[in-house]
C-alpha positions as CSV (number, residue, x, y, z in Angstrom):
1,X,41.4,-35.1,45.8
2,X,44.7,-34.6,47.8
3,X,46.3,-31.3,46.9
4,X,49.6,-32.3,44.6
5,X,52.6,-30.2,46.3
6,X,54.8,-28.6,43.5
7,X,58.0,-30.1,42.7
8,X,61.2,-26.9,43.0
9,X,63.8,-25.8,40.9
10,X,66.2,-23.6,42.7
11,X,68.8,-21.7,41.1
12,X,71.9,-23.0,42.9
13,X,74.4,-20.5,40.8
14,X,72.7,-17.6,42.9
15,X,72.9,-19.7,46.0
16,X,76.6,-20.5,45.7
17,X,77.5,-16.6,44.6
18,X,75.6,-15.3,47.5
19,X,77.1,-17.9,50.0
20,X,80.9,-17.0,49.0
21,X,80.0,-13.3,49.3
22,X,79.0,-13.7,52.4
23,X,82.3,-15.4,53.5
24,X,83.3,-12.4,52.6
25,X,81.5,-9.5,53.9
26,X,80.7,-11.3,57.5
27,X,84.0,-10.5,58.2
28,X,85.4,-7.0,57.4
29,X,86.1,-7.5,54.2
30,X,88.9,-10.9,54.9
31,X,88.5,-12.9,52.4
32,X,87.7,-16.9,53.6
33,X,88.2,-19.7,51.5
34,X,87.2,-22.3,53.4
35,X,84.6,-23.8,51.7
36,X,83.5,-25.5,55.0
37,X,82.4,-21.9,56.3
38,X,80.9,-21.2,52.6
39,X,78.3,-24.2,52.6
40,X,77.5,-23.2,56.1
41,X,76.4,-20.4,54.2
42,X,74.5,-22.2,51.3
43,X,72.9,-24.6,53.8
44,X,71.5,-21.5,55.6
45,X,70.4,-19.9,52.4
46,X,68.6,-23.0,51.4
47,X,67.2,-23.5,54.4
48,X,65.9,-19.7,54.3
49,X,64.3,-20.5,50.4
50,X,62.7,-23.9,51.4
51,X,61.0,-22.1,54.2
52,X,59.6,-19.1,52.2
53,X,58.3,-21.5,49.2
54,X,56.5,-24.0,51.8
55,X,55.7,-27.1,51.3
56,X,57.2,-29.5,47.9
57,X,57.0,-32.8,46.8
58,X,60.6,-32.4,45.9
59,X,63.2,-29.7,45.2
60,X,66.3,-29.8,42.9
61,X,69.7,-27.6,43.3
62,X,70.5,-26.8,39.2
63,X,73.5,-25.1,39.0
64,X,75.7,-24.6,35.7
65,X,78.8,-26.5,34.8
66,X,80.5,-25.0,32.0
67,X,80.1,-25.0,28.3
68,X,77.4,-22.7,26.7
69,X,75.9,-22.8,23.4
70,X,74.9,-18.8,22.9
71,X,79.1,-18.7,23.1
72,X,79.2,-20.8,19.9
73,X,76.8,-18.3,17.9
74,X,77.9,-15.6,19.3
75,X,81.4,-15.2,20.6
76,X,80.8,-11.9,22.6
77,X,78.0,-13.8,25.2
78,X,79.6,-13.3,28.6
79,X,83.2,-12.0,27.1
80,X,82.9,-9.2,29.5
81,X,83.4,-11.8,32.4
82,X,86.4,-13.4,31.2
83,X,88.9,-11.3,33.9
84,X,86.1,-11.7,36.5
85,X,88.5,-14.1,39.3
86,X,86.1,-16.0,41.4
87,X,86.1,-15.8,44.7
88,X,88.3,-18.1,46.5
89,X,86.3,-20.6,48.5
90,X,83.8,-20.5,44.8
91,X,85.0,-23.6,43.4
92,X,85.4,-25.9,46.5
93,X,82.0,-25.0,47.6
94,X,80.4,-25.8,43.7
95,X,82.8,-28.8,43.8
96,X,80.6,-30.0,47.5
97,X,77.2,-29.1,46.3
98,X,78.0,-31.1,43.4
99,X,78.1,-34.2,45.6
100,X,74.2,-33.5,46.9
101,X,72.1,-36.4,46.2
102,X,69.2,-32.8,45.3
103,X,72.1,-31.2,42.1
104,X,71.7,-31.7,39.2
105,X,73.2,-29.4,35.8
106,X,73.9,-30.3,32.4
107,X,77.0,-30.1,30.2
108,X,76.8,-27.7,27.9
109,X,73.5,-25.1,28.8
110,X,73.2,-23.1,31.7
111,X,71.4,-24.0,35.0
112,X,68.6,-21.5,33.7
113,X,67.7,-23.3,30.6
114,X,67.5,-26.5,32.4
115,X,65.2,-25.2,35.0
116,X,63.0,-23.6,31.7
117,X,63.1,-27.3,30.3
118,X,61.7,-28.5,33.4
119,X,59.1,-26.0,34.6
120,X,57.5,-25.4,31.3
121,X,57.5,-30.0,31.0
122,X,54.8,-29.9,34.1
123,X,52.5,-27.2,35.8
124,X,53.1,-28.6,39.4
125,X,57.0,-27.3,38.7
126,X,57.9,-23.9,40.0
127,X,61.2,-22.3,40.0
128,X,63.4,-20.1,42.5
129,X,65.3,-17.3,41.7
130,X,66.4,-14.2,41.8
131,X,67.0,-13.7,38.3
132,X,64.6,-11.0,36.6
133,X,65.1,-13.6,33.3
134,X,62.7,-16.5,34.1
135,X,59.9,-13.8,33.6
136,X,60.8,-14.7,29.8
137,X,59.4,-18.5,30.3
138,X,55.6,-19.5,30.7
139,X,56.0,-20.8,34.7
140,X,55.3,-20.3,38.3
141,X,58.1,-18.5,39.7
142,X,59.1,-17.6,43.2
143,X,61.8,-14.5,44.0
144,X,62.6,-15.1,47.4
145,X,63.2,-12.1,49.8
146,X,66.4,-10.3,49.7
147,X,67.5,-7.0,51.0
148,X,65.0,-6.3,53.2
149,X,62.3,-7.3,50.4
150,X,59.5,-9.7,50.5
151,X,59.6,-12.8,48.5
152,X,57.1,-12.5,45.7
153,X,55.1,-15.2,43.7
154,X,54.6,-14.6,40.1
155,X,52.9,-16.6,37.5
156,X,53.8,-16.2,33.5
157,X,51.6,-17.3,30.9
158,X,53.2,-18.2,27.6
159,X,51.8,-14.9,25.9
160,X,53.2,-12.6,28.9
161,X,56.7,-14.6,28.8
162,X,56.8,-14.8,24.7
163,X,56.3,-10.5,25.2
164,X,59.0,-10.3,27.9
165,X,61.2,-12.3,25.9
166,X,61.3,-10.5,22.9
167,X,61.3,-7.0,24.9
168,X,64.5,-8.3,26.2
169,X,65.9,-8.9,22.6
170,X,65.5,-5.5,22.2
171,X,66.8,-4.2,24.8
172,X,69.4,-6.7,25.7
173,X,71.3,-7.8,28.5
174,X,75.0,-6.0,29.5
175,X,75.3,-8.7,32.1
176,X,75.8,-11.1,29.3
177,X,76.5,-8.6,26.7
178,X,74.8,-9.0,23.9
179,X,73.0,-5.4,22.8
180,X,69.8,-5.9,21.5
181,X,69.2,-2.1,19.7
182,X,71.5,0.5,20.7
183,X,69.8,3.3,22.4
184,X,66.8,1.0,23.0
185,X,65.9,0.4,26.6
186,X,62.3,-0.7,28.2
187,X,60.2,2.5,27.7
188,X,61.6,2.2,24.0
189,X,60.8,-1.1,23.6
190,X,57.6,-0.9,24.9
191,X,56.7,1.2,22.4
192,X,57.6,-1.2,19.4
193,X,55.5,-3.7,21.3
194,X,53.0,-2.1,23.8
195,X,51.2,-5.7,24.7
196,X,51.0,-9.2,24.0
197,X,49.8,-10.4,21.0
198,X,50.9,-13.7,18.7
199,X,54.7,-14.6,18.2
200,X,54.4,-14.2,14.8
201,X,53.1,-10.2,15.1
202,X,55.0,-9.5,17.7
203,X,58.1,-10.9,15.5
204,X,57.7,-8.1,12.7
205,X,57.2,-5.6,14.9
206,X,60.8,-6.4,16.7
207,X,62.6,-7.0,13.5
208,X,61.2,-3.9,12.3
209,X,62.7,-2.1,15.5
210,X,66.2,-3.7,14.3
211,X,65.4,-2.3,11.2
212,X,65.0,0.9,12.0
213,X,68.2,1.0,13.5
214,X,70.1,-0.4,10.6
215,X,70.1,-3.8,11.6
216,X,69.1,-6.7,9.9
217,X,66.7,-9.7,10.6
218,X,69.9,-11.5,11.0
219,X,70.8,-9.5,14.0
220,X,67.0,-9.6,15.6
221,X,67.1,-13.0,15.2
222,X,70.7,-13.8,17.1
223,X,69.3,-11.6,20.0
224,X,66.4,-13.1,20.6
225,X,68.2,-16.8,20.8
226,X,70.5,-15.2,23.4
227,X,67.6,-13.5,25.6
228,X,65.8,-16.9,25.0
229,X,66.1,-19.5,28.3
230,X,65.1,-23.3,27.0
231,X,61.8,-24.5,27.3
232,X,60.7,-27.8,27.2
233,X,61.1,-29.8,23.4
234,X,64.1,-26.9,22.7
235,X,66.4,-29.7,24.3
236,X,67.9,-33.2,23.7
237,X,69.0,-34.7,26.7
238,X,70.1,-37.8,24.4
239,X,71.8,-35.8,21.4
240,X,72.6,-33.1,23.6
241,X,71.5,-31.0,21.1
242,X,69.6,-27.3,21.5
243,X,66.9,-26.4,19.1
244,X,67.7,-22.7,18.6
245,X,64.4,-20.9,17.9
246,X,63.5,-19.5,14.0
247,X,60.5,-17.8,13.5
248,X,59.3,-20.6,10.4
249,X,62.2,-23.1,10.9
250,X,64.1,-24.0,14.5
251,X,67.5,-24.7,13.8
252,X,69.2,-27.4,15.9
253,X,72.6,-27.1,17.4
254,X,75.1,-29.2,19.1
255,X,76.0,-28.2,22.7
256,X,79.5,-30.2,21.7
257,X,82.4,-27.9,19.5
258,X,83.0,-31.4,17.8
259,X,79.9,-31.9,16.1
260,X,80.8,-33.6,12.5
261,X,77.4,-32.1,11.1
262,X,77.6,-28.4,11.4
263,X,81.1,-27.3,9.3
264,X,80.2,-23.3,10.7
265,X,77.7,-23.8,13.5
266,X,77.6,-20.1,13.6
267,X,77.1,-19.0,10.2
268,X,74.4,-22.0,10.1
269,X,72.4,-21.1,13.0
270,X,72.4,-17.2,13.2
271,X,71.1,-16.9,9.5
272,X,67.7,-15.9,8.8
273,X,67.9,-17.8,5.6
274,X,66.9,-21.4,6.7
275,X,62.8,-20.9,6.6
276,X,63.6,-17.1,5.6
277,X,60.3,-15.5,7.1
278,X,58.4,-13.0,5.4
279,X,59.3,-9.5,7.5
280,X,58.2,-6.0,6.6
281,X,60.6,-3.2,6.4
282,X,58.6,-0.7,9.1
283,X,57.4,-1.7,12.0
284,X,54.3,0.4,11.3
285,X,53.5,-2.0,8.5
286,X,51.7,-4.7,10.5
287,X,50.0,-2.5,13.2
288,X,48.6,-4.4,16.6
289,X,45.3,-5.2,17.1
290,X,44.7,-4.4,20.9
291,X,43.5,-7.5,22.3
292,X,40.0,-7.0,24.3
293,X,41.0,-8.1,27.4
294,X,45.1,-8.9,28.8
């Protein structure tokens, strides 16, 4: 049987930041917006991943292209980037790659959640990036070299990406800024959930985390839709709608602001009423049971 070559998804919003930054540091620190000399830049970066991942039967350049549902059930996602000026040559270069035959994005979610839809559709789909996040989503991913760093393969099964997941609820992300737990980093977090085990056990456990710190199910339940990146059926390429994940009952949610059907989208979606799951009040109330082999 001839070997099927995988089919890439690179993540073109890291591409097109590390391009423009290198406009700018190439040259003592004088800022070039040019965006000809930028996608010099990009092409030589892309060049430099297709190398390092070998051999595809395709490759796609997702990028992101404004509008993103976590910002309509939770107003804070990303606030801390609204000063942030872009670099000069960022737009003109986004505006070029745009015209590649290889980019594609969607309105509405960001260029990570449609590479999740896509790897987690087929097997022979692998993504590319940099970003620590797509451990969170059952795939093949590639992390190409950087900084003196080898490029390193990784593969995620759905049990390892569901556990990295819903550490990251808890601990949160300041680059978005959402919180998780206050005080509760990755050794902390570990704790509450020290391995793998079902969604639904590893669910109480986190909510009783929240708990702990006088935070409701509510509050686990909007963190872990934030840390969340799509997979595949959590997305409506026809309805454009996202199905925001519930532990009984996924919730689903117009990427549009105009959507006649929701009258408070975030009131609707953050609310661990609809399917209200049973949760206990200590996280020590629904102990593990260490798998025998992880």
């Amino acid at each position: 049987m001839t070997k099927r070559h995988p089919v890439a998804y690179l993540d073109a919003d890291i591409l097109l930041h590390r391009a423009v930054s290198f406009c700018e540091a190439d040259f003592g620190g004088e800022v070039m917006t040019d965006p000809k000399q930028a996608l010099y830049f990009f092409d030589m970066l892309l060049k430099k991943w297709l190398r390092e991942i070998g051999k595809t039967e395709d490759y796609f350049l997702v990028i992101s292209n404004g509008g993103n549902f976590r910002s309509r059930i939770y107003d804070l996602y990303k606030a801390n980037r609204k000063d942030i000026v872009p670099h000069p040559a960022f737009k003109g270069l986004k505006e070029e790659v745009k015209t590649f035959q290889a980019t594609v994005w969607e309105d509405g979610i960001e260029a990570d959640d449609l590479i999740g839809i896509r790897v987690t559709e087929d097997e022979h789909r692998i993504a590319v990036s940099a970003d620590k996040d797509f451990a969170t989503i059952p795939c093949k991913l590639y992390i190409p070299a950087s900084h003196g760093k080898d490029g390193v393969w990784h593969e995620f099964s759905e049990e390892q990406a569901n556990y990295n997941w819903l550490i990251q609820s808890m601990t949160g992300d300041t680059i978005d800024n959402y919180k998780g737990i206050p005080g509760v980093g990755p050794v902390k977090a570990k704790n509450i959930l020290p391995f793998p085990a079902r969604v639904d056990t590893m669910w109480q456990r986190v909510v009783g985390g929240f708990q702990a710190a006088k935070l409701s199910p509510d509050d686990a339940l909007l963190m872990a839709r934030l840390a969340r990146i799509l997979r595949h059926g959590e997305y409506n390429f026809d309805t454009k709608e996202v199905t925001l994940w519930h532990p009984t009952e996924p919730v689903q949610l117009a990427t549009s602001k105009t959507d006649p059907s929701i009258k408070n989208p975030v009131e609707a979606a953050n609310s661990s009423e609809v399917g209200k799951p049973s949760i206990p009040s200590e996280c020590s109330s629904t102990p593990l049971q260490e798998p025998e082999a992880w």
